[in-house]
Each structure stands twice: as C-alpha cells, then as structure tokens.
VOGUTI-983952 format. One record per residue (C-alpha): residue number from 1; residue in one letter; x, y, z. Coordinates in nm, 3 decimals. Example, Ala and Ser with C-alpha at 12.3 -4.5 7.8 and 13.67 -1.06 7.14 Angstrom:
2
> pos  code  xx  yy  zz
> 1  a  1.230  -0.450  0.780
> 2  s  1.367  -0.106  0.714
This chain:
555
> pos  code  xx  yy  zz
> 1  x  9.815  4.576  -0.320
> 2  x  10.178  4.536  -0.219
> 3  x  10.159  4.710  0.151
> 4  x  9.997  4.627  0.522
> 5  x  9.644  4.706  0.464
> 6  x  9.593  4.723  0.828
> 7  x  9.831  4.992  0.877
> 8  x  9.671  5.181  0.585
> 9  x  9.401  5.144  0.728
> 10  x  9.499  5.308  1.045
> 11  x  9.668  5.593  0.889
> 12  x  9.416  5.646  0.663
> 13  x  9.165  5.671  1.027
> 14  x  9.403  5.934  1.187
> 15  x  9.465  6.144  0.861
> 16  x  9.067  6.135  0.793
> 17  x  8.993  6.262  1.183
> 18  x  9.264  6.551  1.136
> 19  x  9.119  6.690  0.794
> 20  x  8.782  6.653  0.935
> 21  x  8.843  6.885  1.261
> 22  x  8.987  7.139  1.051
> 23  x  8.746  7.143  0.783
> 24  x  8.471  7.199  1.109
> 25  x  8.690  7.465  1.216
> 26  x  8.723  7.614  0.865
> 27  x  8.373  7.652  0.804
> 28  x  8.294  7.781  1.168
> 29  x  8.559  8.047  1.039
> 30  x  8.371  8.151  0.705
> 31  x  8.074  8.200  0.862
> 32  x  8.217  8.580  0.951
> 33  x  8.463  8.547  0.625
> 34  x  8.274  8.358  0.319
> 35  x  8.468  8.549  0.091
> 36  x  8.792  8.330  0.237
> 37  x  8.880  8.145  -0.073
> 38  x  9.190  7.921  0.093
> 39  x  8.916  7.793  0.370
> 40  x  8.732  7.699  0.097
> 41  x  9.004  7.513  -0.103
> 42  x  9.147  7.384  0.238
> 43  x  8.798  7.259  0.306
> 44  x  8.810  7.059  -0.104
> 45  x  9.161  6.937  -0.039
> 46  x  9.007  6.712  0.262
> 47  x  8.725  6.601  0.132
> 48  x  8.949  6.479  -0.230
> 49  x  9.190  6.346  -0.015
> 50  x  8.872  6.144  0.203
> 51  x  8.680  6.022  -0.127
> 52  x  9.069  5.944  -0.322
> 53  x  9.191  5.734  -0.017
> 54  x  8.898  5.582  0.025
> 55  x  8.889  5.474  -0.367
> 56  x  9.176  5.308  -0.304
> 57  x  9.140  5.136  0.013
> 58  x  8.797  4.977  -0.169
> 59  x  8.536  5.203  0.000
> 60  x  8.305  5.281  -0.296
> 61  x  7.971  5.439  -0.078
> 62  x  8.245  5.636  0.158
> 63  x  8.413  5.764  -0.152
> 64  x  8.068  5.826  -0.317
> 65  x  7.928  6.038  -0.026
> 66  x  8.294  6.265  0.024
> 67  x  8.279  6.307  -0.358
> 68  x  7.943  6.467  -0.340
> 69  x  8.057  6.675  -0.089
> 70  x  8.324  6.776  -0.284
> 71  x  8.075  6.869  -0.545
> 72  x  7.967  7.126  -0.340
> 73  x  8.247  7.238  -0.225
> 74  x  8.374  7.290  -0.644
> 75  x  8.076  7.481  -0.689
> 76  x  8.197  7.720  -0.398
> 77  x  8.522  7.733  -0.506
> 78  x  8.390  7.851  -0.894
> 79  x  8.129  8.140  -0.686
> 80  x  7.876  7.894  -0.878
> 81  x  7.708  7.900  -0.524
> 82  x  7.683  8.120  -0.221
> 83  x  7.811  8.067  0.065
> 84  x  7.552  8.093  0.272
> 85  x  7.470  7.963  0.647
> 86  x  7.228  7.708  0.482
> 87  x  7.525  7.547  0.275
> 88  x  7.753  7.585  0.593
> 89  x  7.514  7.363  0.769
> 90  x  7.466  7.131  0.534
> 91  x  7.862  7.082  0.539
> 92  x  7.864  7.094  0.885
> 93  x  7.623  6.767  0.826
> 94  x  7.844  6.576  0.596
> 95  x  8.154  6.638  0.834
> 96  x  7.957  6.415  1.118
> 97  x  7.844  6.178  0.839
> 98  x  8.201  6.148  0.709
> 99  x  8.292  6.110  1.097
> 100  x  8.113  5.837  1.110
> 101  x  8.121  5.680  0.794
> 102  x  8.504  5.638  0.746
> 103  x  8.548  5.428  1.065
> 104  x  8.233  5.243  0.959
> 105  x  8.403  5.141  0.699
> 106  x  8.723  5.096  0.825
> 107  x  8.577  4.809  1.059
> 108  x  8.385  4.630  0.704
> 109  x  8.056  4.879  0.726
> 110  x  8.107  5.044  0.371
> 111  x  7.730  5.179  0.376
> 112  x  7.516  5.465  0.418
> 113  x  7.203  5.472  0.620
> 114  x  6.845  5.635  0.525
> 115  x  6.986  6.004  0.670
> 116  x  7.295  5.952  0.512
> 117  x  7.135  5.889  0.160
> 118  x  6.921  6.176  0.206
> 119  x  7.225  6.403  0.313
> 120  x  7.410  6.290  -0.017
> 121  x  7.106  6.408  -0.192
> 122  x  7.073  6.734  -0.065
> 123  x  7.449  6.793  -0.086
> 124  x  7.446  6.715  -0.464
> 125  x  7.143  6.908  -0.519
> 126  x  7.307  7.204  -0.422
> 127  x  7.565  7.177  -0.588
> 128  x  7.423  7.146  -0.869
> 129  x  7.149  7.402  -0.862
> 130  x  6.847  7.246  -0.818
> 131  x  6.800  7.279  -0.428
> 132  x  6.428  7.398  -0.402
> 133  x  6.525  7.464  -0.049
> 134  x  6.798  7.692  -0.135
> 135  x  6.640  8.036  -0.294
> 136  x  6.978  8.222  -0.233
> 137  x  7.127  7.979  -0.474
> 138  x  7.248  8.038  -0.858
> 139  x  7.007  7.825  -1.054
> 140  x  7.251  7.852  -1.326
> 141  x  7.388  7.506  -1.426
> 142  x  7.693  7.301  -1.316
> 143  x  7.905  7.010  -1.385
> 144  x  7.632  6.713  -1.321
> 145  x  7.778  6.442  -0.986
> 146  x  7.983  6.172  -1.158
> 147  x  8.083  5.833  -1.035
> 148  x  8.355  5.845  -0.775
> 149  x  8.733  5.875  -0.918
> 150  x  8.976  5.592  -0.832
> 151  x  9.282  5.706  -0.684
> 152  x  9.635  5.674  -0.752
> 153  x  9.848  5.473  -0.530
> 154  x  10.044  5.776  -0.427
> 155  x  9.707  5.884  -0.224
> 156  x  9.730  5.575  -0.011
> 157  x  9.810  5.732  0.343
> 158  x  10.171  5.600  0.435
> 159  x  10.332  5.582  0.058
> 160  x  10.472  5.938  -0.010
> 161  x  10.855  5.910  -0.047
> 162  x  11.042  5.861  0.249
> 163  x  11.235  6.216  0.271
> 164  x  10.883  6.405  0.232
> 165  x  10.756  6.216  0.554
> 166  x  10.753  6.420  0.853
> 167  x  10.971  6.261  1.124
> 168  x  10.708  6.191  1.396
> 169  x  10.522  5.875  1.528
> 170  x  10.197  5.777  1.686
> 171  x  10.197  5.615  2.015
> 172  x  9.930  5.452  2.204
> 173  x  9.901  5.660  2.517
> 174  x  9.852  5.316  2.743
> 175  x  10.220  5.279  2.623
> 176  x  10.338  5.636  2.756
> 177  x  10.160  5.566  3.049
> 178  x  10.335  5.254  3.148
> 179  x  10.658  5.416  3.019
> 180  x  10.642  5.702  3.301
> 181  x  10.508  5.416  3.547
> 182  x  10.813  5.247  3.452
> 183  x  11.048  5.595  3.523
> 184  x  10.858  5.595  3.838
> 185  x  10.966  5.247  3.976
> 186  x  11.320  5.346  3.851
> 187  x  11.280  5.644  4.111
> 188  x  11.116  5.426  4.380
> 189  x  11.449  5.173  4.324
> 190  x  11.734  5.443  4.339
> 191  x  11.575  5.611  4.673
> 192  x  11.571  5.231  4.883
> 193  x  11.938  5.226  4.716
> 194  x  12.057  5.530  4.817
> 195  x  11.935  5.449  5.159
> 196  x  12.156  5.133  5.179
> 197  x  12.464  5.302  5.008
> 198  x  12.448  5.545  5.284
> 199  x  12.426  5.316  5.561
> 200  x  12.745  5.171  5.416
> 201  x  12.981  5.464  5.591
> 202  x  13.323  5.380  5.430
> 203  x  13.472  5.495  5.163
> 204  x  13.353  5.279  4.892
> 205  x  12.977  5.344  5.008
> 206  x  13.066  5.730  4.962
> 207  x  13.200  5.631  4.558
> 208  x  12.852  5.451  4.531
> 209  x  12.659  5.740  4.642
> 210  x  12.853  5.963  4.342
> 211  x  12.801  5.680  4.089
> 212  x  12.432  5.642  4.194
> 213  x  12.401  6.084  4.169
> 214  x  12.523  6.050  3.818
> 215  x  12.270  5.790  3.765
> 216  x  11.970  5.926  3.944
> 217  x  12.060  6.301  3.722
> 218  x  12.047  6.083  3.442
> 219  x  11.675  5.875  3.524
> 220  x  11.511  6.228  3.615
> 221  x  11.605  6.319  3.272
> 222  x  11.474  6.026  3.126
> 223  x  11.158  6.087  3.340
> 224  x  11.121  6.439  3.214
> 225  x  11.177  6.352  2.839
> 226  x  10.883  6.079  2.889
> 227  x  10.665  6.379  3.037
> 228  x  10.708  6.620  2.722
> 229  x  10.634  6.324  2.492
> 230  x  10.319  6.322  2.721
> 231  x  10.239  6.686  2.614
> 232  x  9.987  6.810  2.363
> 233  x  9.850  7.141  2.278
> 234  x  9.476  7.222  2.376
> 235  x  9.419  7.398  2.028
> 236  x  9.256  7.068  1.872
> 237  x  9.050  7.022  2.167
> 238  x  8.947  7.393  2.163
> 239  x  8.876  7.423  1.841
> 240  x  8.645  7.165  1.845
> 241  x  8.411  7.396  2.078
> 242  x  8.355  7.628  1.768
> 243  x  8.084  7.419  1.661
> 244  x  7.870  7.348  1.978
> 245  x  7.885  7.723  2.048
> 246  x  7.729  7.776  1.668
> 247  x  7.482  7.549  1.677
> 248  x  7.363  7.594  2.064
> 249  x  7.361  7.974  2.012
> 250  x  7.144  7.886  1.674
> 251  x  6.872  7.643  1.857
> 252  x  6.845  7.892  2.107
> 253  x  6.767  8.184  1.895
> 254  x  7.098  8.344  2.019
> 255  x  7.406  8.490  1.787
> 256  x  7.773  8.356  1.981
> 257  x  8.106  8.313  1.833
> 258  x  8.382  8.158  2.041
> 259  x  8.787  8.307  2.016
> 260  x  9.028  8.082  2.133
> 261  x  9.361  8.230  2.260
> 262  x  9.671  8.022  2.416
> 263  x  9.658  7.740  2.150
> 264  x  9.956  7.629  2.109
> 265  x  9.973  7.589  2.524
> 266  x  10.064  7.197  2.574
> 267  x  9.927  6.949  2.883
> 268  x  9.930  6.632  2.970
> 269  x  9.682  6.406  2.727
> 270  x  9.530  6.252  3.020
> 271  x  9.422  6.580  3.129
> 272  x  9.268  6.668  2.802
> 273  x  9.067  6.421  2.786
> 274  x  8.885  6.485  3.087
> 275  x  8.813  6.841  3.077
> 276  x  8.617  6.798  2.758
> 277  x  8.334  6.747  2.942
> 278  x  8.350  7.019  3.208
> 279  x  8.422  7.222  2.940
> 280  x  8.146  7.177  2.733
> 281  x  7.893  7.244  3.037
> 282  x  8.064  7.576  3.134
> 283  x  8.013  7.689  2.738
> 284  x  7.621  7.548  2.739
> 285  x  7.553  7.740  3.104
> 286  x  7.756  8.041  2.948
> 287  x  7.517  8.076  2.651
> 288  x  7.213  7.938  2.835
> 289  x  7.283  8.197  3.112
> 290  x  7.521  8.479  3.047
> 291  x  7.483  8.504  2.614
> 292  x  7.176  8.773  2.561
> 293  x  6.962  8.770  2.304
> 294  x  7.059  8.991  1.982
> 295  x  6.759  9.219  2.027
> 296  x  6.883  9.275  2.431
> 297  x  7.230  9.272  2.327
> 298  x  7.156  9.599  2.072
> 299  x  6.907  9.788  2.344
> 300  x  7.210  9.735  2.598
> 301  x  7.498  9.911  2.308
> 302  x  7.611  9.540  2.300
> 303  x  7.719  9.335  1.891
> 304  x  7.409  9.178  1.863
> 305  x  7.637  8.835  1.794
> 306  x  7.782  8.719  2.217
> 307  x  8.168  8.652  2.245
> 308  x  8.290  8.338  2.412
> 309  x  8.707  8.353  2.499
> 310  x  8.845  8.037  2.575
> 311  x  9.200  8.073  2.727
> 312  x  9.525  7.882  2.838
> 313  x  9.807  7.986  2.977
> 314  x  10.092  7.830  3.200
> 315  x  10.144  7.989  3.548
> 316  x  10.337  7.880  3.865
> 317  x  10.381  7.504  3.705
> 318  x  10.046  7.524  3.667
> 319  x  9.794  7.569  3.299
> 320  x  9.506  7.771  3.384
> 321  x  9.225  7.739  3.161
> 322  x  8.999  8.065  3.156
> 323  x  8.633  8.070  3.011
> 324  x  8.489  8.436  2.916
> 325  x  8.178  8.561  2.819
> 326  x  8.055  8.929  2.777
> 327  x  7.684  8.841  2.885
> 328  x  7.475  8.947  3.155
> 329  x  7.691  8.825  3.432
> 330  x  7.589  8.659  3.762
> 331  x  7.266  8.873  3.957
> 332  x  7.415  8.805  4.321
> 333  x  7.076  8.914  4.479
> 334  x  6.914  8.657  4.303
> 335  x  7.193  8.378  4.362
> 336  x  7.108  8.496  4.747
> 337  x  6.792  8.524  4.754
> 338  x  6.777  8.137  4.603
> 339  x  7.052  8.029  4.862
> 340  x  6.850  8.180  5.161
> 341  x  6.534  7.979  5.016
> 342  x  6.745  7.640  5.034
> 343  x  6.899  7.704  5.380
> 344  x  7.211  7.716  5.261
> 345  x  7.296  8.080  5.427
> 346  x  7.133  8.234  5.738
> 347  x  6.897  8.568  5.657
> 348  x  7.142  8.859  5.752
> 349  x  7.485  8.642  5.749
> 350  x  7.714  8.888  5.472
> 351  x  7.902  8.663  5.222
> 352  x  8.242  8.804  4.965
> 353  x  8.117  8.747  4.587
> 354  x  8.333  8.444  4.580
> 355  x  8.202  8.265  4.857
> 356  x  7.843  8.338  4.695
> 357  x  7.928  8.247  4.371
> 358  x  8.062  7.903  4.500
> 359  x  7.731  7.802  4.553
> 360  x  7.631  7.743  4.184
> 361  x  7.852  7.448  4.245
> 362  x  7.623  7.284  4.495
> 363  x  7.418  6.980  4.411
> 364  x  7.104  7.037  4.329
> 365  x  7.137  7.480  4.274
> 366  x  7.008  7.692  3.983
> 367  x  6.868  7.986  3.951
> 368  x  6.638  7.900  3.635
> 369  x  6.312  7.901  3.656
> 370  x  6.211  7.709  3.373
> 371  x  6.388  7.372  3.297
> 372  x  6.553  7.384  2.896
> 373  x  6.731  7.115  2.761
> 374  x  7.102  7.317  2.863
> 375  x  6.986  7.386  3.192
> 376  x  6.777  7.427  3.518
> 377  x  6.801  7.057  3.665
> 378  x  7.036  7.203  3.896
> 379  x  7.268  6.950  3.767
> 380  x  7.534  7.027  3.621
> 381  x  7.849  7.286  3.786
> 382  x  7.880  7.027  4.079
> 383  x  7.956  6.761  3.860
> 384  x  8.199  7.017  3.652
> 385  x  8.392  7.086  4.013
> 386  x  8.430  6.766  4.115
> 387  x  8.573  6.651  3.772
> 388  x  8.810  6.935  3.822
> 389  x  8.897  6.837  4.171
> 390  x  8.935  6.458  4.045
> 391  x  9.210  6.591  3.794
> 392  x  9.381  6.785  4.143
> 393  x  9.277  7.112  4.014
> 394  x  9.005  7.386  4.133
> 395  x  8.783  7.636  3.996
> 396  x  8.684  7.949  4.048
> 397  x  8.430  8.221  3.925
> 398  x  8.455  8.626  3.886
> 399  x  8.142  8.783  3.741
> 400  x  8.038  9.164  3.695
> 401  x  7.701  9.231  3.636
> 402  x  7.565  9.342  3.286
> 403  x  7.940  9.271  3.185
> 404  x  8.046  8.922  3.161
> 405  x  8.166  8.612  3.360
> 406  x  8.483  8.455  3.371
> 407  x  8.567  8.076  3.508
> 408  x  8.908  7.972  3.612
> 409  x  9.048  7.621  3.623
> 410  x  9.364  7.570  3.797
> 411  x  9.526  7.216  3.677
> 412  x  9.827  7.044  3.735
> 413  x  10.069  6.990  3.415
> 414  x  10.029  6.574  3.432
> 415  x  9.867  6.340  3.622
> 416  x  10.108  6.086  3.664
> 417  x  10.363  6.287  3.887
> 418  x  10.257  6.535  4.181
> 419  x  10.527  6.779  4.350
> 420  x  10.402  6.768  4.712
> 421  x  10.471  6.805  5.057
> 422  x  10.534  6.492  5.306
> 423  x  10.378  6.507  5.661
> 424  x  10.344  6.284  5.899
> 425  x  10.039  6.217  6.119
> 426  x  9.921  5.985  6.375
> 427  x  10.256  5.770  6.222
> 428  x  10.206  5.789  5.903
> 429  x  10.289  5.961  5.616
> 430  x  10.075  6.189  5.406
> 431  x  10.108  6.400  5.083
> 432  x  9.939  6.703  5.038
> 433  x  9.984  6.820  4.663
> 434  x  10.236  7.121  4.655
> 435  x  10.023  7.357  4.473
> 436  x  9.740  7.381  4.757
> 437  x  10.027  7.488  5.025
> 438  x  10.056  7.861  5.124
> 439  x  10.288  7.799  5.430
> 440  x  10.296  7.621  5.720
> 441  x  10.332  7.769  6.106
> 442  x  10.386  7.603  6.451
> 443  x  10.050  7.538  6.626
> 444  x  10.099  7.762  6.987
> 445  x  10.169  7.509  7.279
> 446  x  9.866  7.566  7.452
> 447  x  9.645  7.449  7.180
> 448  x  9.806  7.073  7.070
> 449  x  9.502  6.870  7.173
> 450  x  9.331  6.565  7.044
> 451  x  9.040  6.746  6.951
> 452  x  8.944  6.663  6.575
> 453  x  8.938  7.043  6.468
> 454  x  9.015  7.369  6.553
> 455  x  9.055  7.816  6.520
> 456  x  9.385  7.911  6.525
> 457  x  9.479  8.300  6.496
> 458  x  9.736  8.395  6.219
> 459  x  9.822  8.754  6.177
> 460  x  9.498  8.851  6.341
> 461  x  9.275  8.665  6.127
> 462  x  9.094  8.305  6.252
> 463  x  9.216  7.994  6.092
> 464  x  8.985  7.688  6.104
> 465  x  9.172  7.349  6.107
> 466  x  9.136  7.033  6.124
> 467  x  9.378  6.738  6.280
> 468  x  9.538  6.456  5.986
> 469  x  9.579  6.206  6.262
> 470  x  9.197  6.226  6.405
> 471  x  9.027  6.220  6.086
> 472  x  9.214  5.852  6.000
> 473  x  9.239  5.683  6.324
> 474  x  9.228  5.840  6.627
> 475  x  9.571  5.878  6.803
> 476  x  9.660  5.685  7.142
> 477  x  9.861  5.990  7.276
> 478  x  9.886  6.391  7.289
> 479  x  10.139  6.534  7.070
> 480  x  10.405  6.678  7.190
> 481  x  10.412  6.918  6.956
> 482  x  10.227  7.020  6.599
> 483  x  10.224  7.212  6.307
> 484  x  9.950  7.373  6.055
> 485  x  9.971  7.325  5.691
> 486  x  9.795  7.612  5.569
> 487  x  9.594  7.557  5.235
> 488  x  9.371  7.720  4.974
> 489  x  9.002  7.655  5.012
> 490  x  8.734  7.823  4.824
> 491  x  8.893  8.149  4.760
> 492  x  9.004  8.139  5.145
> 493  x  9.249  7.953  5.341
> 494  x  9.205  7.663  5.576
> 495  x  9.483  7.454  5.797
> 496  x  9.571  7.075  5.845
> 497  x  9.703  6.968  6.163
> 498  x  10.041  6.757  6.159
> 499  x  10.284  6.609  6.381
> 500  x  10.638  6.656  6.178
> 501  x  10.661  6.842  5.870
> 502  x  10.940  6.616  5.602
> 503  x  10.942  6.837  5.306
> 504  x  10.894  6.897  4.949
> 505  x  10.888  6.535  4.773
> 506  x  10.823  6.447  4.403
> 507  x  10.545  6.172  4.435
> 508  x  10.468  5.910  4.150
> 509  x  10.110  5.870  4.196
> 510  x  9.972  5.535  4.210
> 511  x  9.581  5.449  4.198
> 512  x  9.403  5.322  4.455
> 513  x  9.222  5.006  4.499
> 514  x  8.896  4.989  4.466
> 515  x  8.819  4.895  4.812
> 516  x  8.953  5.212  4.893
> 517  x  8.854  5.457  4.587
> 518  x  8.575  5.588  4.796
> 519  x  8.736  5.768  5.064
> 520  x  8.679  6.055  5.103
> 521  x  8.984  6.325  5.100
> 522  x  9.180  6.067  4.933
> 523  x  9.318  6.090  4.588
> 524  x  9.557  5.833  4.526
> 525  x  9.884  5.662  4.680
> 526  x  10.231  5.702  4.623
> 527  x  10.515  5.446  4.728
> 528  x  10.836  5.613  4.985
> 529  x  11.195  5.586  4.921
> 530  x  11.141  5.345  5.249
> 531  x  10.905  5.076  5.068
> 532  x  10.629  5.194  5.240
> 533  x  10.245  5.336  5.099
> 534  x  10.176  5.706  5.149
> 535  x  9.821  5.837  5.056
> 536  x  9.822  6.188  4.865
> 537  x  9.556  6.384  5.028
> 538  x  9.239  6.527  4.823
> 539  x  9.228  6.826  4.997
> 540  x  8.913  7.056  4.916
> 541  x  8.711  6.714  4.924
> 542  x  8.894  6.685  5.278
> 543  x  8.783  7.003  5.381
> 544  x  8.402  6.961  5.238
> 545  x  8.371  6.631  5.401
> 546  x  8.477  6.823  5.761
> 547  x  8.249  7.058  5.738
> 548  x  8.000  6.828  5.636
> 549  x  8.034  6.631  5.964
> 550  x  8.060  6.946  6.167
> 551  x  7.735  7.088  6.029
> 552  x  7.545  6.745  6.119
> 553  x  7.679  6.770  6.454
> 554  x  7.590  7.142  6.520
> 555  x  7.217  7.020  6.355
C-alpha cells in the first residue's frame, strides 16, 4: 500500500478508542431506551468501521472478532433479537475484548486468547439464534457469520479527501507541556529584563521598558493560547463512569444509573488524568455506602433503580467537580460514635457536620463492619484527599440523612501555572496559592514573637496560626513587625505568620527534586523575576503536619 503504515496505524488506534467509548456509552444508554434504534446503528457503524479498517491494515482475527460483533449488532438492528440486559453484557464484553485486541494487534499480536474465542462464540450464537443461554431470544433464523469482508481503501483511517478532514491535530501532551515550560522561561527572562531596563534611568531605558510592555502583552498571550490548547472537556472521562456504576450496582445486587451534567466543561489534561482515580473510589463508596437496595429504596417511596449525578462547573477560576447520590446519606451518630472509639474526639467535645464528616478522610476510618471487596479496609477517602490536595485542590462533603450525599472537589484550571501570593519569611520568599487566601490582617504589636504558633482574635472569633519563618529555620531575630495570611482549612479558617506581604504573582511552577519531594507543606518551586527559587506552599498538608506536631507535644 502506497501510504505510512505507521501513521495508519496510529490513526487507526485513536479512531478505534473513540468509537469504542461511545459505543460503551451507547449501550449504558439503551439499557433505559432499547427501543433507541440510532444507538443501535451508532453502535454497528463502529464496530464496521473496527472489523473494515482492520481488513485493510492486515488484521484478519481482529477483523474476525468485530465482524461477529457486528453480527449481533445486525440482528438488533432487524428486531431479529431483543435487546435485552443479557445481550447488553455480552457487548459490553466484546467492547473490552476489542479494547484490547486492536492495540494487540497494532504492536504484531493479531490473536485471540481462550476467553476471547469463547466470547466470539457466544456473540455469534446469539446472533444467530441458537444461544441456549438466551431464552428471551427469537429462535427464528438469521443470516449464518461469514468470513470477514475486506475493506476498501477509502476505510483506511487518514485517506478521506482532504476538504472532508476536520481541521484539528493530535499532539503529544509531553510536547504541550514543554511548550508552556518554554512560555514560562520566556516570563522568567522578560521579568530579570525589565529589572535591568529600569535600573537604566534615562531616556532610552524608559523606550526599552515600552518596547519590552508590547512584548511581554504579546508572550502572556502566547502563554494563554498554549493553556487553551491544554484544555479538554471532562465528558469523555465522565462518561466512561457509566459502566463501573452498571456493573458495581449489578455485582452488588443494587439498581444505579449515573447522569452526567457540565460535559462540555474543559480542564487542564494533566488534571484529568489524575482524578480518574479519586473519582472512581468516591462512585464505589457512593454505591457501597449511600445506593440502597431496590427492595429499601421502594419501602422508603424511593425508584427502586439509585441516581448517581456527576457534575462540573467553572467558579471563581476554579472547576468544581460535584458527586451526588440520593442514598441513605452519612449517620453522624455512628461516624461519632466510631471516632470516639479511635480517640480521635474527646466524649462530650461538640463538632459542626463538616468537621465530623472530615474524618472519613483519616487513614485507617470506616464505618463498615464487614470488609467487601469496595470497601471497609478503611483505605480508601485518605488516599482520594491527598490526590486532590497533590493536584492543589480540596474536598469537601455535605450529607443529609435518608436523602443523599454530595462531594465537592475544588481544582485549579492547570497545573503548570498557579496565581498566588508572594510572602516573605525568615528571608525568603514563599508562595501560597491564591485560591486558599481569604485576606490577610496585621498581627497586633504585642503578639510578634518567635514562638512557632499562635491564637489571634479576628472579629471576635480565635484564629490559630502558625509562623512561615519557624517552621523552615528558625529566625536569628524578633520581627519587627508581622502579618497573618488568613486561609481556608477544613471548612474553617486558619492563619500563616509572615514578615512582608509582596503581592499577587503569577508563578510557573517548577517540580521539585527528589531530595526534596518529601517535605512536608511543600508543593513545588517556582523561579523570581530576581533569579532566585521560591517554594509554593502546600498549605492544608502545612496545616495537618502542625497540628500533628502540636498534638505529640500536648501527648
């Protein structure tokens, strides 16, 4: 064949993927709407296009397998067959074989394996009749399974005519990465240049300083067009969730459906592909915990089948990313009565539902009492936090008894660029991510100390903080005067202790070494206008690891 088979190849990987996800999503969908004839022909379109491409790329077992499968999916099309939550599964099946199979054979692994063989079998038994598993089925007669159809070139991913190709690209994201770290040291450049053109003071330093304006207007727009490229929706990612809430819900006995709302809401990729994790805990614990059973859902005037919302929305520069379920909700005397057992509140103390519910994110927590194979470990929500708080976000919980839970997850737009705030401390310069910042007051004369924390009153209410310059490196004189950054912590508020308070700064964020990856209250590193290193402050880790200390001391 006249073309670059590797690049086929590649295309061929990326267009297989896509159809795949939505024919998931498709048949999650006719589970409530079998009667949905363009799922159904959506569904054959993929699996032709799979077992055609495949024909021509040379992949005879691949093609073979997606052919069967588009057997079945004729014999849905033509009502020869019901729809019914057997054949769904069985689909369901041949989407992770195909998921597997095409980049099998994409690396030179054109084969199927024992299950595989068996899945083809069952496939083309039902499709054409004979599936003695399958009593629902028409046992009338169809069109028998032939041998795979070789396709025309025009099916080859990559050779439709040039004007009916859509005008978009596929970029590594290692490349957009170093693109925006390359924006970055543009930024870095222009600030130590500004510097020196203002030093100048004459008259031709002054027409620098307008030329290098003009220029630096020009490199933030650069450095903002990079970002959106960065951008994708979390609909694809979503989507995908469909499924695990099915078949959880179905090993568990349980009936669940998941909506997703605020598709089309974009982030940065980087962030997307961590939450996928977190994400798929907080649905397990959801139907594990909150999702009834369809008997108890009926006795209690609930649908017997659970509802799982999965939201995004943008708000304050931030995406918020909401999970909501309409189960049983959180039983705060039992989350208390647990917590008192483990010494981790005093009998009597009174605690706000948030500061209650933040427990479920401590190590070793749960409430189970028998250990499944979604939960009870008490393993689990403090990993999902700190995998938040490693993406400089936070989360937090709202629950109503007998009505439902819903999970919050604050996250930044990108991780590559943070809008903070500079302080400085002990003589050097922190950055303490914008976001976490209510305001910031002047600490009272008579309380500037060297002391490593302290209660400061604001508007009647005490304010615990704790001093920048004594937690890294103790300082060799007293202040002669300080400031209190107030932040958010844990649904409250909290204060860090400062010398001189810079300002707002736009912070390229730089990784740390690995020497230095493991301390604590430290996220990353940025590089000054000056040359020098700043470290951008992790702050509810900060906090945690405080009151850590100042709990072993008190013990």
């Amino acid at each position: 064949m006249d073309f670059d088979r590797e690049k086929v190849v590649a295309a061929f990987l990326a267009e297989s993927e896509e159809g795949l996800e939505r024919t998931e999503q498709h048949l999650i969908a006719a589970e409530t709407d079998p009667g949905n004839l363009e799922l159904i022909d959506e569904m054959f379109r993929v699996a032709h296009t799979v077992k055609g491409n495949a024909s021509a790329l040379d992949f005879p077992e691949l093609a073979g397998f997606a052919h069967v499968m588009e057997d079945l999916l004729e014999a849905l099309r033509r009502h020869e067959l019901a729809l019914s939550r057997e054949v769904i599964s069985l689909l369901l099946q041949g989407v992770d074989a195909l998921r597997a199979l095409v980049p099998a054979a994409a690396e030179g692994h054109d084969r199927l394996n024992p299950s595989h063989q068996e899945l083809k079998q069952a496939m083309a038994s039902h499709a054409s009749g004979l599936a003695a598993a399958a009593p629902s089925s028409d046992p009338s007669s169809s069109p028998q399974v032939s041998s795979p159809t070789v396709a025309s070139p025009t099916t080859v991913p990559g050779s439709a005519p040039l004007g009916a190709r859509n005008r978009t690209l596929r970029v590594d994201t290692d490349k957009l990465d170093h693109m925006l770290n390359l924006t970055g040291e543009i930024a870095i450049a222009q600030g130590r240049l500004r510097r020196m053109i203002e030093d100048l003071k004459t008259s031709a330093g002054r027409k620098l300083l307008e030329v290098h304006r003009e220029i630096q207007t020009l490199q933030k727009n650069l450095q903002e067009q990079v970002m959106d490229v960065r951008l994708v929706p979390v609909g694809p990612l979503f989507q995908q969730f469909a499924r695990s809430v099915r078949d959880i819900s179905q090993s568990h006995n349980k009936l669940a459906r998941l909506h997703v709302v605020g598709a089309d809401v974009e982030v940065d990729t980087r962030v997307l592909e961590h939450l996928k994790d977190p994400l798929l805990h907080m649905i397990r614990n959801a139907i594990d915990h909150g999702i009834e059973s369809p008997n108890v859902r009926q006795a209690l005037g609930k649908p017997p089948s659970g509802a799982l919302t999965l939201a995004a929305f943008h708000q304050a520069g931030n995406i918020l990313i909401q999970l909501s379920d309409d189960g049983t909700g959180f039983n705060r005397q039992r989350i208390l009565t647990k917590a008192r057992a483990l010494n981790l509140l005093p009998d009597g103390e009174k605690v706000t539902d948030q500061e209650l519910f933040n427990l479920v994110f401590k190590a070793g927590f749960t409430t189970a009492d028998t250990v499944t194979d979604l939960s009870g470990r008490g393993v689990g929500m403090d990993v999902v936090r700190r995998n938040i708080e490693l993406l400089r976000g936070n989360i937090e919980i709202q629950s109503t008894e007998g009505q439902g839970t819903t999970i919050t997850i604050r996250l930044p737009l990108t991780l590559a660029i943070i809008d903070g705030f500079s302080v400085v401390a002990n003589h050097e310069t922190y950055i303490i991510p914008l976001e976490m910042i209510s305001e910031c007051v002047e600490l009272p004369p008579d309380q500037i100390s060297n002391e490593t924390v302290g209660v400061l009153s604001l508007r009647g209410e005490p304010l615990p903080y704790v001093r920048l310059g004594e937690l890294f490196g103790k300082s060799d004189r007293r202040p002669e005067r300080e400031n209190v950054v107030v932040v958010h912590r844990d649904g409250g508020f909290a204060g860090i202790a400062v010398e001189t308070l810079l300002g707002e700064c736009q912070a390229i964020i730089k990784p740390l070494n690995r020497i230095f990856r493991d301390v604590p209250g430290v996220s990353g590193s940025t590089i000054l206008d000056n040359g020098r290193v700043a470290l951008i402050l992790d702050v509810s880790a900060l906090l945690r690891e405080v009151i850590a200390e100042q709990a072993q001391t008190v013990n």
